[in-house]
Each structure stands twice: as structure tokens, then as C-alpha cells.
BALUMBA-780892 format. One line per 4 residues: number of its first residue (from 1); for each residue x, y, z of C-alpha. Coordinates in nm, 3 decimals, decimal comma, always signed. Example, Ala and Ser with C-alpha at 12.3 -4.5 7.8 and 13.67 -1.06 7.14 Angstrom:
2
1> +1,230/-0,450/+0,780 | +1,367/-0,106/+0,714
END
This chain:
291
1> -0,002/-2,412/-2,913 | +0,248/-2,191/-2,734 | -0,058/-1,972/-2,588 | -0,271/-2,347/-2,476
5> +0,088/-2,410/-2,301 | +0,116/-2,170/-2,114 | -0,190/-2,139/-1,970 | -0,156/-2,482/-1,872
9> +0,136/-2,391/-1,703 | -0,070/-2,083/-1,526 | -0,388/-2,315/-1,419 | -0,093/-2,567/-1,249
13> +0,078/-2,306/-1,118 | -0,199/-2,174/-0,952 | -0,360/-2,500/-0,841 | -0,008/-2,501/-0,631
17> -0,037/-2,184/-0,467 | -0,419/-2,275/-0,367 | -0,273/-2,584/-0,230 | -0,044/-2,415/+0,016
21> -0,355/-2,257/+0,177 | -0,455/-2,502/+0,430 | -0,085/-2,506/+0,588 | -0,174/-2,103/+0,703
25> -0,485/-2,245/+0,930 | -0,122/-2,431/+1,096 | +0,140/-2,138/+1,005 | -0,072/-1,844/+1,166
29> -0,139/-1,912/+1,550 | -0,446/-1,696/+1,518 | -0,831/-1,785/+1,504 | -0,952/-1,922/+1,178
33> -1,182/-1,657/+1,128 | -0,936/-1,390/+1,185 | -0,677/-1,551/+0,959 | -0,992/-1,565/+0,689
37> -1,023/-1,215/+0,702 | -0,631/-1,111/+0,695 | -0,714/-1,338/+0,415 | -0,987/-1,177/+0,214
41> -0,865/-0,792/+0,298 | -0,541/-0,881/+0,120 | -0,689/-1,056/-0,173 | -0,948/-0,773/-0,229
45> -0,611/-0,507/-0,235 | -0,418/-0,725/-0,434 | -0,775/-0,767/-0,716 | -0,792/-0,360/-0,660
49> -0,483/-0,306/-0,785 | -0,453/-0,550/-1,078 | -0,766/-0,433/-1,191 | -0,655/-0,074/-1,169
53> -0,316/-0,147/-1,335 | -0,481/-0,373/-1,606 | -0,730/-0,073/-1,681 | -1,011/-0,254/-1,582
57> -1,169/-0,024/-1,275 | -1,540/+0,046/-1,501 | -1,568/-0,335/-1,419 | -1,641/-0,239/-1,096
61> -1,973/-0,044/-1,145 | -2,239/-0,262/-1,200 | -2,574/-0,191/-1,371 | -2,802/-0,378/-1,139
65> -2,854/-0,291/-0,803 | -2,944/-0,682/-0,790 | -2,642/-0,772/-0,901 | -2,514/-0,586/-0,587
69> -2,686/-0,787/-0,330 | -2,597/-1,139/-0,504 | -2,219/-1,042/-0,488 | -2,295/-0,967/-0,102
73> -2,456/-1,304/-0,070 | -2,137/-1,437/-0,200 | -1,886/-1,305/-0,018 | -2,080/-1,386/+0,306
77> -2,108/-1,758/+0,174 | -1,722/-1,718/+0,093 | -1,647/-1,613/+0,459 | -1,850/-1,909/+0,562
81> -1,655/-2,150/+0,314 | -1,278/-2,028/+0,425 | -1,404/-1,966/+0,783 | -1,478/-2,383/+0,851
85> -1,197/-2,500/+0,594 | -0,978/-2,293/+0,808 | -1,088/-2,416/+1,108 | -1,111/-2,737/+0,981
89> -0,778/-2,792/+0,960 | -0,658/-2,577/+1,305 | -0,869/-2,888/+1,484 | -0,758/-3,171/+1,285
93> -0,533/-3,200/+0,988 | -0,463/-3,057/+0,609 | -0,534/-3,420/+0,495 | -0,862/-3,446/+0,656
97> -0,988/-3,089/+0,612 | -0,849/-3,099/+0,211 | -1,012/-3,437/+0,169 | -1,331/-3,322/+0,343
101> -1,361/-3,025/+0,124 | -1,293/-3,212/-0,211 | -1,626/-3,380/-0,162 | -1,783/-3,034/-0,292
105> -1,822/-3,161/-0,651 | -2,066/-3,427/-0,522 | -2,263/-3,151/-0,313 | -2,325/-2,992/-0,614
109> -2,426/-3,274/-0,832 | -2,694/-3,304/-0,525 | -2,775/-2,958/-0,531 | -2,768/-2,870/-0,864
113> -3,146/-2,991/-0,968 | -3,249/-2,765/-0,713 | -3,094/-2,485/-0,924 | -3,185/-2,559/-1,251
117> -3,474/-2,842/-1,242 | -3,256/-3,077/-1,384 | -3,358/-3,427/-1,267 | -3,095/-3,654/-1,043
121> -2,965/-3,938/-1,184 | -2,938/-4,340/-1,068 | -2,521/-4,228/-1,095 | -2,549/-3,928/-0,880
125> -2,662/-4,131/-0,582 | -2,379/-4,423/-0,635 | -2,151/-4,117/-0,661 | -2,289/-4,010/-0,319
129> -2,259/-4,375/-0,146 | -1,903/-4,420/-0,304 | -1,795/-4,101/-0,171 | -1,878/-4,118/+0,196
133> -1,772/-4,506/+0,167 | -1,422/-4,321/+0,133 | -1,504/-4,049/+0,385 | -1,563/-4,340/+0,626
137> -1,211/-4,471/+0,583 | -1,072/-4,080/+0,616 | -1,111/-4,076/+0,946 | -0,927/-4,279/+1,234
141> -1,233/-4,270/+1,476 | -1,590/-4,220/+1,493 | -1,606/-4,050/+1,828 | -1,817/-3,733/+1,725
145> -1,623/-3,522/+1,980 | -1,306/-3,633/+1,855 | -1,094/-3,345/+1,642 | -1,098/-3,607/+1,379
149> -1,462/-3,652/+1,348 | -1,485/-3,245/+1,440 | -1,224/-3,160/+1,158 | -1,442/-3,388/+0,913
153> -1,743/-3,228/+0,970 | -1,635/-2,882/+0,941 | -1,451/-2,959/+0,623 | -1,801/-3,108/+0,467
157> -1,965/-2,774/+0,578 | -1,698/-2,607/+0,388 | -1,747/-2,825/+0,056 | -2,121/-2,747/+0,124
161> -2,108/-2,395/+0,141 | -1,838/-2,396/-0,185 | -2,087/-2,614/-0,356 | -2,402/-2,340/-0,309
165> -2,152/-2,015/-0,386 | -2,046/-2,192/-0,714 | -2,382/-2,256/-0,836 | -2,511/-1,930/-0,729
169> -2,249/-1,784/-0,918 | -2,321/-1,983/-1,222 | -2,679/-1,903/-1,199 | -2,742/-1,556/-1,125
173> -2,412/-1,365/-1,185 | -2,352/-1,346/-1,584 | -2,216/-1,094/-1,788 | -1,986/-1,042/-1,461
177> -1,575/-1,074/-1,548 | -1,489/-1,340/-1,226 | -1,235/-1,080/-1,144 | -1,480/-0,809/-1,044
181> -1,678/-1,119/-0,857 | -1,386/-1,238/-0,699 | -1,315/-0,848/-0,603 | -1,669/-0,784/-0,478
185> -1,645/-1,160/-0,282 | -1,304/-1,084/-0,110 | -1,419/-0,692/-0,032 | -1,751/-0,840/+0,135
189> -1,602/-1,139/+0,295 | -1,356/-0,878/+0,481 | -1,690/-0,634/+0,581 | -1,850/-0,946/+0,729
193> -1,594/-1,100/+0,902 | -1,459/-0,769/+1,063 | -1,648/-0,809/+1,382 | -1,357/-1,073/+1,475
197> -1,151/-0,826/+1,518 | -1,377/-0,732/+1,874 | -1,527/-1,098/+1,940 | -1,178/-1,229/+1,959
201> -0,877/-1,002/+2,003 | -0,597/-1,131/+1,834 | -0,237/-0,991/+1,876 | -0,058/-0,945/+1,560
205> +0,297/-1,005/+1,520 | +0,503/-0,898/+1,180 | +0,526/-1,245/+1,089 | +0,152/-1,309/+1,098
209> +0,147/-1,039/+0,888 | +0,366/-1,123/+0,649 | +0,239/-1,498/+0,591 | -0,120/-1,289/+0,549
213> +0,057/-1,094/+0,280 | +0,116/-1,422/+0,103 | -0,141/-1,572/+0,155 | -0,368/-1,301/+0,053
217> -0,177/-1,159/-0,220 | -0,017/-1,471/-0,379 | -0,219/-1,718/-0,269 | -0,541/-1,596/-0,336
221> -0,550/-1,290/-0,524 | -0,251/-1,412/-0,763 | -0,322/-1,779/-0,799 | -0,694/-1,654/-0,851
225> -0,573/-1,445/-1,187 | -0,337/-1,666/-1,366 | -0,653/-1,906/-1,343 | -0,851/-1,694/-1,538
229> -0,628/-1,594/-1,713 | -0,567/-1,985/-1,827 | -0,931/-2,072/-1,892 | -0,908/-1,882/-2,164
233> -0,746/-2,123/-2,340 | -0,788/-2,438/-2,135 | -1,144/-2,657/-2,085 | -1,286/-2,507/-1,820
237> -1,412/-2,907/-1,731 | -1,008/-2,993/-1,852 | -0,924/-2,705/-1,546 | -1,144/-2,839/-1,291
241> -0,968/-3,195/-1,354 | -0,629/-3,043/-1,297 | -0,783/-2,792/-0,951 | -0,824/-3,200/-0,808
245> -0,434/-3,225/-0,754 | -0,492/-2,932/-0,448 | -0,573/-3,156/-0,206 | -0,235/-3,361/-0,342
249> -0,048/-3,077/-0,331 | -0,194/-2,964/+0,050 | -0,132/-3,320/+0,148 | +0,225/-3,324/-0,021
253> +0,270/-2,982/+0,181 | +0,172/-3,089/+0,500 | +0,391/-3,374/+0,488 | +0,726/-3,192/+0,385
257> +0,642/-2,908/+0,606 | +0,456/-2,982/+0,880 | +0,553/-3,337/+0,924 | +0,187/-3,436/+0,903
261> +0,180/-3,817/+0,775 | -0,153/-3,947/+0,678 | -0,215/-4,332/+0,757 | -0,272/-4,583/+0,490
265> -0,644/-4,524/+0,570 | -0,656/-4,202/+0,542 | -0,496/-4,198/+0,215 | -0,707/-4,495/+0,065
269> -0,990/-4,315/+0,186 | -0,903/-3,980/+0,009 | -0,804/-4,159/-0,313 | -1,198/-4,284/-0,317
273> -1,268/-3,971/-0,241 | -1,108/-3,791/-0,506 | -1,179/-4,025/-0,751 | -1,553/-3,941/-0,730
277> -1,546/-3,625/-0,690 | -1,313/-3,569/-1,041 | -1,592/-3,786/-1,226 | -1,839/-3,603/-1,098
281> -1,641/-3,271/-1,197 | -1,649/-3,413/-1,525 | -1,997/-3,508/-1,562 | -2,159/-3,192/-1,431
285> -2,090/-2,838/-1,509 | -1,693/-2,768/-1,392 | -1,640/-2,493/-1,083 | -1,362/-2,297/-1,033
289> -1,161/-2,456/-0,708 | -1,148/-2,151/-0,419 | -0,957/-2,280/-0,159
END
């Protein structure tokens, strides 16, 4: 019982940490991208050296040179998926980008048959309508140049991509510990994204730094571990339920910190949202959240 406890406590605990991320796309004044791969070089140092301390460094060599490229197809889908979530919510706000993103559970109930000829259900489709019913009401205007409409998009693209990385990891990555794939993810993610670094010349001061620190390290690399760490005693569909309160908790954030006040809309409109995308968490097979 003790044990179940506490790794309730360490799934919670994390879900708060991945719910501070979206306030860094407002903390950092640096492009998305670049923040994304502060991010990810972080996050792979802080893996490294957990794995190293926790003895677990033969993880690291893999037996397949397959298995190779699918991490690599991973991390460059998890630079895509930070990469618009971050820039999501530089263009609009945490509420919309968060809310956007949390449709990802219905993208995969969508793409799932695709994966593993499994036929789509009469549900899956009211699922569908019933989410974008509450995307609809998200959203203050419909003016498709608007950062509103902009912000929404670019948060859907990043519950897409999320929704294709999870179920390629579920299908083709087994017998992997999700530490060494979160590693290998992180490591490639930087290797792809460090052409920003040229494209668009970005001027680091030590406090960008530091919040990169944190949000690499703790926020990612940390909160990723204690997860883990608490599925092994925690429903991995009972987990997913409980990685639904990050967009409260980025909301809740945004609010105390940034003074970012959703409308009555907005927050209807995300409760629809939500509500969806938690029974569809529960129907299909449960993700691990990555924000």
C-alpha cells in the first residue's frame, strides 16, 4: 500500500512539473524551436546521468540496428511535437495551446486502426464531433490569421504529431526500458533541431539558461523518471487519467503567473474537451503524456 502511495504521489508530482512547461514558450524570450532544443539537450544530460548513476548505461546499446533508426524517427517526431506546442503558445496562449494539445487522445483513437487493423467504432466518431464541438468554443474568433485561430492550429499539429510518436512507440519499440527511449528521443531531438542555432541566432542570457536548466532537467528529464518510476505500481490507463490534470495545472499556472485569464468560453470549451479526450484515454490503449 505504502509502495502504490507513493507512486501516486510520483505520477502527480510529475504531471505538475509537465504542466509548468508551456509557461517557458512565455518565460524564455527566445524562438520556440531554440527553446525546444535548450530543452531536449538538457533532458538527454540529465537521462545520461541518471542512467549512469542508476547503473543502467548497457541499456544504451541496442541489438538492432532497426531499433536505431525507429528511435531517430522519434526524436525527430518529438522535435516536431515540442517545436509547435512551443510555438503554440508564444502566438497565443497556455490555455489554448494546452487545450489544443489535449485533443491527442482522440488523434490516436483515429489513428490507431491504421496501426494495428483494428476497426473504428460508431463511438470513436461521436468522440471526434464532441471534441471539436468544444474546440469550436476554445477559441474567441474564427479569423484564420488571427493568433487565436494560429495558436489552435499549431497546438492540433502538436497533439497530432504526439498521437503518431506514441503509437509508434507502442508498436515497434518493445523490449526497450522508456528511459533509454526517452534518452535516445531527447539526444536526437537536440541533433535535429541544432541547425537553429544558424537559421536563427539567438542571444543567450544566464537567465535563459537557467530556466533551460529547469526546464530540461526537472521538467523533463525528472518529471519523465518519477513517472516511470510510478507505473510500476499504478494503471498505466489509471496514470493517463491523472496526466489529464496538465492542461489544469498549465492553465492554473498561467493564471497565477502570467496573469493569463481564460474566458468562460474558453474554459467551457476545454472542459468538453478534456472530457473526451480522458474517455477516450480510457477506452483505448493509455500513452504516456510528453509535454
Amino acid at each position: 500500500m505504502q509502495s502504490r502511495t507513493l507512486a501516486l504521489f510520483e505520477i502527480h508530482t510529475a504531471v505538475v512539473f509537465m504542466g509548468m512547461v508551456a509557461l517557458f514558450a512565455k518565460l524564455i524570450p527566445l524562438p520556440a524551436m531554440v527553446i525546444v532544443l535548450g530543452r531536449v539537450v538538457f533532458a538527454s544530460l540529465g537521462l545520461l546521468v541518471f542512467i549512469a548513476l542508476t547503473g543502467r548505461l548497457r541499456s544504451l546499446r541496442l541489438h538492432r540496428a532497426r531499433s536505431y533508426f525507429l528511435l531517430g524517427l522519434l526524436g525527430v517526431l518529438l522535435a516536431a511535437h515540442w517545436s509547435s506546442f512551443f510555438y503554440s503558445v508564444q502566438i497565443s496562449t497556455v490555455a489554448i495551446a494546452s487545450i489544443a494539445f489535449s485533443t491527442f487522445p482522440i488523434f490516436v483513437v483515429f489513428i490507431e486502426p491504421l496501426f494495428f487493423r483494428e476497426r473504428l467504432m460508431t463511438r470513436d466518431v461521436l468522440l471526434a464531433c464532441i471534441t471539436f464541438a468544444g474546440i469550436a468554443l476554445v477559441i474567441p474568433d474564427y479569423d484564420i490569421g488571427g493568433s487565436s485561430m494560429q495558436g489552435l492550429l499549431w497546438g492540433l499539429v502538436s497533439g497530432v504529431t504526439f498521437a503518431v510518436l506514441s503509437l509508434l512507440n507502442r508498436a515497434y519499440v518493445k523490449n526497450i526500458s522508456s528511459l533509454t527511449i526517452a534518452f535516445f528521443q531527447n539526444m536526437v531531438a537536440a541533433f535535429v533541431l541544432l541547425p537553429m542555432l544558424v537559421i536563427q541566432p539567438s542571444h543567450f542570457t544566464s537567465s535563459d539558461v537557467f530556466w533551460l536548466v529547469i526546464l530540461g532537467v526537472i521538467c523533463t528529464a525528472f518529471a519523465h523518471t518519477i513517472y516511470i518510476q510510478g507505473l510500476k505500481y499504478v494503471p498505466a490507463k489509471r496514470a493517463s487519467v491523472i496526466s489529464s490534470l496538465e492542461v489544469l495545472y498549465a492553465v492554473l499556472f498561467a493564471v497565477v503567473l502570467l496573469h493569463e485569464i481564460p474566458s468562460l468560453r474558453t474554459i467551457v470549451g476545454g472542459c468538453i474537451v478534456l472530457a473526451a479526450a480522458v474517455y477516450a484515454s480510457m477506452k483505448s490503449h493509455p500513452v504516456t503524456s510528453a509535454a
